[in-house]
C-alpha positions as CSV (number, residue, x, y, z in Angstrom):
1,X,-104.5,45.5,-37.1
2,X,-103.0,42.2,-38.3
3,X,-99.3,41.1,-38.1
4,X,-97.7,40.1,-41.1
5,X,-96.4,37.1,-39.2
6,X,-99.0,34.7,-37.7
7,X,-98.5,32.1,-34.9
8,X,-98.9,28.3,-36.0
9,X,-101.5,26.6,-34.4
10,X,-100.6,24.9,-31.4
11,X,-97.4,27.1,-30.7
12,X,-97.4,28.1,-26.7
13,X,-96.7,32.0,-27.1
14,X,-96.8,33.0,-22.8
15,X,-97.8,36.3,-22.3
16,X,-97.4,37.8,-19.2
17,X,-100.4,39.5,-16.8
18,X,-100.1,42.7,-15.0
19,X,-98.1,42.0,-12.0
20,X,-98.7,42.9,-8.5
21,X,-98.1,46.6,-7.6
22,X,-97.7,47.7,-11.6
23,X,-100.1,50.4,-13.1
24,X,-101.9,49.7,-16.1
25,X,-101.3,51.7,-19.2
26,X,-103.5,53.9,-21.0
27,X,-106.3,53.5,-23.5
28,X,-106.7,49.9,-22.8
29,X,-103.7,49.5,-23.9
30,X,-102.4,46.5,-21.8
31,X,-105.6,44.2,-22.7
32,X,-105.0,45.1,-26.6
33,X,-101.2,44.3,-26.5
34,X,-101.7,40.9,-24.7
35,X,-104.5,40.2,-27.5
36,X,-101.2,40.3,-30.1
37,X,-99.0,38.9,-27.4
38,X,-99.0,35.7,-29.7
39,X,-98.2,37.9,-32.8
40,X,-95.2,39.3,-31.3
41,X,-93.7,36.2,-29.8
42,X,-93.8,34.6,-32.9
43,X,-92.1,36.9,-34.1
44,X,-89.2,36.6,-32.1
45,X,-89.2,32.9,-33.2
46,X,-89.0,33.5,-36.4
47,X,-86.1,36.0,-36.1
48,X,-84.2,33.5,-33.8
49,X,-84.8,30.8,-36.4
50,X,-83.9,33.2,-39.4
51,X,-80.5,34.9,-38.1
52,X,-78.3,37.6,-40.1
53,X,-74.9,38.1,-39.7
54,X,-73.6,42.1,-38.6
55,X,-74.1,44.3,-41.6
56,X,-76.1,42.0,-43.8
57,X,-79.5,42.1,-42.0
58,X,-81.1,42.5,-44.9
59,X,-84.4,40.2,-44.5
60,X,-84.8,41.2,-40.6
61,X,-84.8,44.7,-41.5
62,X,-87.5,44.2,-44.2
63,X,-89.6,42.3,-42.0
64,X,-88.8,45.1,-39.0
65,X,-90.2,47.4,-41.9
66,X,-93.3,45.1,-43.1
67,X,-94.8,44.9,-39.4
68,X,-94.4,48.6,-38.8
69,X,-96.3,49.3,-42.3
70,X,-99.0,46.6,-41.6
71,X,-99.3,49.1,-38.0
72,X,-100.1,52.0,-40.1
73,X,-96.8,53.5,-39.3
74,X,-94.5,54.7,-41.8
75,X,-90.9,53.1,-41.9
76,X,-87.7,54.2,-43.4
77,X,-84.6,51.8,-44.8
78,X,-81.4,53.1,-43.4
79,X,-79.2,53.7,-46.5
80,X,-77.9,49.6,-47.1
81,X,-81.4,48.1,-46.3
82,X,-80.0,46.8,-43.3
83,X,-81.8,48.7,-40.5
84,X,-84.6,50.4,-39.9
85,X,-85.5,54.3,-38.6
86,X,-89.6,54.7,-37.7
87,X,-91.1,57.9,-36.0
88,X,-94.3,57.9,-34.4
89,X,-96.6,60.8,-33.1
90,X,-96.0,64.4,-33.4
91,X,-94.0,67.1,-32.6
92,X,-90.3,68.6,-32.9
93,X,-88.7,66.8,-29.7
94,X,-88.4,62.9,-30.1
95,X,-88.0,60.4,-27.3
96,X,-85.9,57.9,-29.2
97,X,-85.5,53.6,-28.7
98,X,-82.5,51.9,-30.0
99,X,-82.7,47.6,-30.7
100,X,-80.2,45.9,-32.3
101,X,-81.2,43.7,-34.6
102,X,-77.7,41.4,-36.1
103,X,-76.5,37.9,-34.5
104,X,-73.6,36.1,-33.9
105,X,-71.7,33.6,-35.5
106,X,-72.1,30.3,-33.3
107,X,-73.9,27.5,-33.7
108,X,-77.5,27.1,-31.8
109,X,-77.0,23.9,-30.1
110,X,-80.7,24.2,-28.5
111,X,-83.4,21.3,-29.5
112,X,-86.6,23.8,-30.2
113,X,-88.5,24.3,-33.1
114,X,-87.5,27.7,-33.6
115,X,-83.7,26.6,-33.7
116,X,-81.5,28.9,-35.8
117,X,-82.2,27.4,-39.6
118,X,-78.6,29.1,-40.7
119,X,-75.4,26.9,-40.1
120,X,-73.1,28.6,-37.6
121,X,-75.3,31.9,-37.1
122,X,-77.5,32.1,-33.8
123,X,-79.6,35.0,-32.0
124,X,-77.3,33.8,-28.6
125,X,-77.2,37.4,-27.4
126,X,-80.9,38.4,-26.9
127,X,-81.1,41.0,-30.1
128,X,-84.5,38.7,-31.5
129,X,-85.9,39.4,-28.1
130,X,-84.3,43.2,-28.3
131,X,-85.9,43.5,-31.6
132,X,-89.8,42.1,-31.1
133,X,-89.8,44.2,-27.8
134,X,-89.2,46.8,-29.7
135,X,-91.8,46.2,-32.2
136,X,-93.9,45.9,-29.5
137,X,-93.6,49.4,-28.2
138,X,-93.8,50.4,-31.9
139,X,-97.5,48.6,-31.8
140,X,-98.4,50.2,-28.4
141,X,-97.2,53.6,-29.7
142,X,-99.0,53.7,-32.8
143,X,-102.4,52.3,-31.3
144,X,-101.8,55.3,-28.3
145,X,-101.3,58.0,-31.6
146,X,-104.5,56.5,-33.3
147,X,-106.7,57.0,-30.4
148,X,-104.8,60.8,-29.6
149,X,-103.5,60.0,-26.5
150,X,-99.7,60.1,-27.2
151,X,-98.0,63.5,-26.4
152,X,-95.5,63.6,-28.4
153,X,-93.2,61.7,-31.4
154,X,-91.0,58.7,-30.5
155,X,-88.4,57.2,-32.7
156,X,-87.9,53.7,-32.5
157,X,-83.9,52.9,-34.4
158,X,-83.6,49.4,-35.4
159,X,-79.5,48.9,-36.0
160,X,-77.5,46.4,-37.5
161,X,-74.4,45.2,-36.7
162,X,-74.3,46.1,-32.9
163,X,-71.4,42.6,-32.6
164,X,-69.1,44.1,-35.0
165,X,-66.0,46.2,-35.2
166,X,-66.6,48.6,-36.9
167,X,-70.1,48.4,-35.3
168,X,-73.7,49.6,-36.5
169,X,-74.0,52.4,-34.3
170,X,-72.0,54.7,-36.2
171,X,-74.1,53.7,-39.5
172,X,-77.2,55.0,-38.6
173,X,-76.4,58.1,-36.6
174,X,-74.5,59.5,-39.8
175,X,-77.6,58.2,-41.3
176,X,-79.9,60.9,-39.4
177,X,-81.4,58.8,-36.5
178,X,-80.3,61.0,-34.0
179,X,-81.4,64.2,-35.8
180,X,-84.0,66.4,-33.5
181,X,-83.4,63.2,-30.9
182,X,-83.7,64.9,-27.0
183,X,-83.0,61.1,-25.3
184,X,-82.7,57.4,-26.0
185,X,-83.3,54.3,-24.2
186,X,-82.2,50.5,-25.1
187,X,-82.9,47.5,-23.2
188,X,-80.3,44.3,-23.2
189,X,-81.4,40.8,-21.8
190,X,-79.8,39.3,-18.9
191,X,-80.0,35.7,-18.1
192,X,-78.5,36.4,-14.5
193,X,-82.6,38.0,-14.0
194,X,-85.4,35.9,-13.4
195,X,-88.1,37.8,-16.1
196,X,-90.0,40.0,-14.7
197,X,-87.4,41.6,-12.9
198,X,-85.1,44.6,-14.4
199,X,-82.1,46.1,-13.5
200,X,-81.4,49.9,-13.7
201,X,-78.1,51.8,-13.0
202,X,-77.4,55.5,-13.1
203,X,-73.1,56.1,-14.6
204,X,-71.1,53.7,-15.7
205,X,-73.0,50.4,-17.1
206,X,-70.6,49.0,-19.3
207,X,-67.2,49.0,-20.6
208,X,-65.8,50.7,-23.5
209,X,-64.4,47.4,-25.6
210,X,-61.1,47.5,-28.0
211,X,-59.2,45.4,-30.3
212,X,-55.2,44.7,-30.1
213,X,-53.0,42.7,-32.0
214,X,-49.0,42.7,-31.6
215,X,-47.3,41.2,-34.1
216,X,-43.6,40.6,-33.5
217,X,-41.0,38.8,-36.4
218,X,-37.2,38.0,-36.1
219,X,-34.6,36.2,-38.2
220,X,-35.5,32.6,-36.3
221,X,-33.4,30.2,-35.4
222,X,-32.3,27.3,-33.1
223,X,-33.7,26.6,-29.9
224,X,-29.8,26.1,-28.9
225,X,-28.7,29.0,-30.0
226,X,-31.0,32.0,-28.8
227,X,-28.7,34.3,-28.0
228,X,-27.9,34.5,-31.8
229,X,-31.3,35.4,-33.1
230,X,-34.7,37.3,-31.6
231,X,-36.1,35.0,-29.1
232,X,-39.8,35.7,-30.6
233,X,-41.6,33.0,-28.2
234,X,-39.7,35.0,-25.0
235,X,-40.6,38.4,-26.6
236,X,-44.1,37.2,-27.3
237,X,-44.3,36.1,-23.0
238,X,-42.6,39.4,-22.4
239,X,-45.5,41.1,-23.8
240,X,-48.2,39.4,-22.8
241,X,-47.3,39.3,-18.7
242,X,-45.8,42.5,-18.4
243,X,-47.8,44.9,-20.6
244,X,-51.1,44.5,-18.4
245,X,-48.9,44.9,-15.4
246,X,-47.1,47.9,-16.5
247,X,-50.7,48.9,-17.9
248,X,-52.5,48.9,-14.4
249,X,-49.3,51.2,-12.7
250,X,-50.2,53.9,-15.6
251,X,-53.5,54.5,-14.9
252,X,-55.9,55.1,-12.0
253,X,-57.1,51.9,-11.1
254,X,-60.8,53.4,-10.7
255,X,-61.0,53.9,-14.0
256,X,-61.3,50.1,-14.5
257,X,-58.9,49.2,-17.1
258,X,-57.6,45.8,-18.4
259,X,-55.8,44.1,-21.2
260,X,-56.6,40.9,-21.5
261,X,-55.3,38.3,-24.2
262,X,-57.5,36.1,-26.2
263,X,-55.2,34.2,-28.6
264,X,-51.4,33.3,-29.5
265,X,-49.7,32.0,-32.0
266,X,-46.1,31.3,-32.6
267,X,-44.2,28.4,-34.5
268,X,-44.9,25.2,-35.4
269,X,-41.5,22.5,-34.4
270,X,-40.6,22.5,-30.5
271,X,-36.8,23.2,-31.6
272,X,-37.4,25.8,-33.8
273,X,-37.4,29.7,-32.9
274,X,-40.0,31.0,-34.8
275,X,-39.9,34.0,-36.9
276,X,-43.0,35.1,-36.1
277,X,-45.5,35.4,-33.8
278,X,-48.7,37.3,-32.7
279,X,-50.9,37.7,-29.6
280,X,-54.5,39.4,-29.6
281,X,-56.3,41.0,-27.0
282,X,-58.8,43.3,-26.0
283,X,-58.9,46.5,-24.0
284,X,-61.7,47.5,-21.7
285,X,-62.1,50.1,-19.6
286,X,-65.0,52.3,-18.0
287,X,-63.6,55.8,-17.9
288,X,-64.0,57.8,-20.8
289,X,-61.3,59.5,-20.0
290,X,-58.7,56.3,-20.1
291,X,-60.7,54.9,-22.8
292,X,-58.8,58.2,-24.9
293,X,-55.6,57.7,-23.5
294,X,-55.4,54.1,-24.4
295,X,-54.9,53.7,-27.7
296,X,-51.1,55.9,-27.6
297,X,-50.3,53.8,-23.7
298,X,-51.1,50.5,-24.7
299,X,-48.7,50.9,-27.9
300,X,-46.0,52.7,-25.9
301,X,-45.3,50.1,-23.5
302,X,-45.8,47.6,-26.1
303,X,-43.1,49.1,-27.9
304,X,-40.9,49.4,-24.9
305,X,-41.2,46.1,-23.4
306,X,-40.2,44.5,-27.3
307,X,-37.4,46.9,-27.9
308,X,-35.2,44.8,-25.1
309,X,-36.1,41.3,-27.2
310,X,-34.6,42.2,-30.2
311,X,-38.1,41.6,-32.1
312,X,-39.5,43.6,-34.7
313,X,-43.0,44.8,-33.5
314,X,-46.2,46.0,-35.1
315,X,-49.2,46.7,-33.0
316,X,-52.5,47.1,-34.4
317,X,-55.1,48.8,-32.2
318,X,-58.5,49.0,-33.4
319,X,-61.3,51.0,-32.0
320,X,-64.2,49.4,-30.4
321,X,-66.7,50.8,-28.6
322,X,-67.2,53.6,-25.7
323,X,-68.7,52.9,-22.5
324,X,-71.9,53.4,-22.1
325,X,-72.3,55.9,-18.8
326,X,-76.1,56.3,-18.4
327,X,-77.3,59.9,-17.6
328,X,-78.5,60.3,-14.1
329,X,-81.7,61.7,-15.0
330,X,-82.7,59.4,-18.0
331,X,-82.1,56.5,-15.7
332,X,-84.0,58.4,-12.8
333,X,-87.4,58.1,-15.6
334,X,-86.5,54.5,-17.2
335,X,-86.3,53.2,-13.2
336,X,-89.6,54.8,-12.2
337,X,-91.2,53.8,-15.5
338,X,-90.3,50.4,-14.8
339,X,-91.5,50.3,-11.0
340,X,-95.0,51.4,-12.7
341,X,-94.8,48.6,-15.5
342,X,-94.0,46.1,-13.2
343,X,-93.8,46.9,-9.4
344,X,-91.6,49.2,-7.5
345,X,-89.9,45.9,-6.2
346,X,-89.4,44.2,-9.5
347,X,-86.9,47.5,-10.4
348,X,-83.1,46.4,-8.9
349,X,-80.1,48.3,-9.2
350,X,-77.6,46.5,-12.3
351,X,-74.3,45.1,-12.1
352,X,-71.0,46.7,-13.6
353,X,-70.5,44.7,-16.8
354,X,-66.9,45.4,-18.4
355,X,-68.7,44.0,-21.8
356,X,-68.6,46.0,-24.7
357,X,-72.3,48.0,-26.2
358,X,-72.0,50.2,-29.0
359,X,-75.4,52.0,-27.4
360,X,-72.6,53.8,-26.1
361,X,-72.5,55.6,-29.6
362,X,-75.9,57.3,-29.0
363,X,-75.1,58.7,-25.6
364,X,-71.9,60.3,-27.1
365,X,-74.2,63.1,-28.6
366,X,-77.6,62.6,-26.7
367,X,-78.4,61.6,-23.1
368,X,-79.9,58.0,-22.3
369,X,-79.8,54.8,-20.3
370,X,-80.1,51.1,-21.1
371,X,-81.1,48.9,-19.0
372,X,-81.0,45.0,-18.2
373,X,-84.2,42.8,-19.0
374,X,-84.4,39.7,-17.1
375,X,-84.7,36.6,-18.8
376,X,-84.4,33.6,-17.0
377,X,-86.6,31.2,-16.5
378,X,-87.7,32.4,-11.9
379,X,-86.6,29.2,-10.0
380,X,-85.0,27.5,-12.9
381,X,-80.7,26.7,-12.3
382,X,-80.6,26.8,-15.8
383,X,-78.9,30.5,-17.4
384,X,-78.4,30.6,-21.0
385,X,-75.7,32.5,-20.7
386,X,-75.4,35.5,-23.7
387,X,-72.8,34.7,-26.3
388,X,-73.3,30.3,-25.2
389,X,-74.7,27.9,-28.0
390,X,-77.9,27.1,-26.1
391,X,-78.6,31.0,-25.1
392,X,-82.4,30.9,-24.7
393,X,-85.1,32.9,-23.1
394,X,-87.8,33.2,-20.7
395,X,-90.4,34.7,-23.6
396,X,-92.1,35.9,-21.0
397,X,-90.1,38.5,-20.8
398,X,-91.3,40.3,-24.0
399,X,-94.4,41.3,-22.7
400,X,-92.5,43.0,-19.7
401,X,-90.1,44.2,-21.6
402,X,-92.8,45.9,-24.1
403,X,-94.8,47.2,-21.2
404,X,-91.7,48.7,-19.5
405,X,-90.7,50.7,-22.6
406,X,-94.1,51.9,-23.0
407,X,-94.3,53.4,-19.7
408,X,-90.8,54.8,-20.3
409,X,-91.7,56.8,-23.4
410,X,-94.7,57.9,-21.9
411,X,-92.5,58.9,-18.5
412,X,-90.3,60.7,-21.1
413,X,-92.4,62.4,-23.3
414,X,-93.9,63.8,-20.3
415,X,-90.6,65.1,-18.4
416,X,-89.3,68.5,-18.7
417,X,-85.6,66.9,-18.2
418,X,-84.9,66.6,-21.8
């Protein structure tokens, strides 16, 4: 078994041993994956060097789909060509594994020969490493299913466009990926891990994300005569100090709720009162609960605080994401998987993060859990923070990261939870 992709000579492609305390996998299977360790970390390079912008991850999809074939597995195109659905084994109950597979528009300021190729487009959130990890397990899987020793069928769900509004998510579940699914598991890097470490946490993991824009317009006027037109850069103030504070008096503060404003625009001459103006935010929140209720709030006491400015308002709030709140017993299996991959001390318990993950999607019909790969460099002061120019990882952490997922579809394909 060959990989369509094969490392250049003289490339350094680490792959990690089996650490201290971890159990080895089945059928071999831990000598014959660090044998393609090289394969699969070129791989990542040439994603990272070769990024697609949300919804038109056209090329990474056919190359998800070329290294799958090549495995003797057989692929399917999500209906635009830009994502990938594969199943692997046997049998009506599937144990599914979501990667997302799009980047983001910045530029890749890092000096490495696997530097983003495309002008303002760069893997800086981890979904190259998300991706060959993935591929990985697919690898693992398929040699497991050729020898007869895996128990079950897997589905391994390769999604575009997990960075935009509307996201990917959606896309492929009306697209079937869910269909017979029983559970799913994702991984996300973390740069705030040293790699070989992972971080597991059973509830809320992340925060359901949304859009708002309030756009306000007036007659205008002089800045010496305000009280003769709509004061738009006073309304504009207005709402963006009191509608977070009203915001956090209407709902239970456990629910973790804020409102916080990313831009503003209003006017152009310093004796001039505009007339118009606009401030965007987002909305994020880890209650499912307030995450409904937002939507009609946020727009109520938007309204209400303009209606004493005079101002004309328009709000314009966009759906995001859910939170992803990881079920109690998936996270129980991903967490003792990952002790057995790589040490019951290596397994830590994850931070809240009020980011936004459209994973969330998935566990809004299906239990599942994601969990957070380390990725930085052990000893090293250096992050790469997700969503920076110079994001970059410990490649290292592939190999755990494929091992950990192996051991949790095994886990899972063995439980009776599901």
């Amino acid at each position: 078994m060959t990989a369509a992709l094969t490392a250049p000579e003289g490339v350094d492609t680490p792959w990690p041993g089996m650490l201290p305390g971890a159990d080895p996998l089945p059928g071999q299977l831990d000598r014959w994956l660090a044998a393609r360790g090289s394969e699969l970390v070129t791989i990542r390079r040439h994603i990272h060097a070769h990024p697609e912008p949300s919804h038109s991850e056209f090329e990474t999809a056919a190359l998800i789909a070329r290294e799958l074939t090549v495995a003797g597995l057989t692929p399917r195109m999500l209906p635009r060509g830009n994502g990938v659905v594969c199943d692997i084994g046997e049998g009506d109950r599937i144990i599914a594994f979501r990667a997302d597979i799009d980047a983001l528009p910045l530029q890749d300021l890092k000096d490495v020969p696997y530097r983003s190729t495309v002008d303002n487009l760069a893997h800086a959130c981890g979904h190259d490493v998300h991706t060959t990890v993935m591929l990985g397990l697919g690898l693992a899987l398929a040699k497991l299913h050729e020898q007869g020793e895996l128990s079950g069928r897997v589905r391994l769900i390769f999604q575009p466009a997990e960075e935009a509004m509307p996201s990917g998510a959606p896309e492929a579940i009306a697209a079937g990926a869910l269909k017979d699914v029983a559970a799913i598991f994702a991984l996300h890097c973390y740069p705030q891990l040293p790699a070989g470490l992972v971080g597991v946490r059973s509830g809320p993991f992340t925060a359901a994300a949304d859009a708002v824009s309030v756009k306000l317009t007036g007659p205008g006027g002089h800045t010496a005569r305000p009280h003769l037109t709509a004061d738009l850069v006073h309304a504009l103030g207005r709402v963006i100090v009191d509608v977070p504070a009203l915001l956090a008096r209407r709902i239970d503060p456990r629910a973790g709720l804020s409102l916080v404003w990313g831009a503003v625009h209003a006017g152009q001459a310093f004796n001039a009162i505009p007339g118009a103006g606009e401030v965007r935010g987002t909305v994020r929140v880890l209650s499912r609960e307030a995450w409904r209720e937002a939507p009609e709030l946020v727009t109520k006491l938007i309204h209400d605080v303009v209606a004493a400015t005079g101002a004309d308002v328009e709000v314009n709030y966009q759906r995001g994401v859910p939170p992803v709140i990881n079920d109690r017993m998936a996270s129980a299996i991903v967490a003792g998987a990952a002790g057995a991959a790589l040490g019951a001390d290596r397994v830590v318990e994850a931070e809240l993060s009020m980011g936004g993950e459209d994973f969330s999607f998935y566990l809004e019909h299906v239990p599942g859990a994601m969990i957070r790969l380390g990725t930085a460099v052990p000893g090293s002061d250096v992050r790469h923070d997700l969503h920076q120019g110079d994001f970059d990882v410990d490649e290292r952490s592939i190999g755990y990261g494929v091992r950990v997922m192996t051991h949790t579809a095994l886990a899972a394909l063995a439980s009776g939870a599901f």
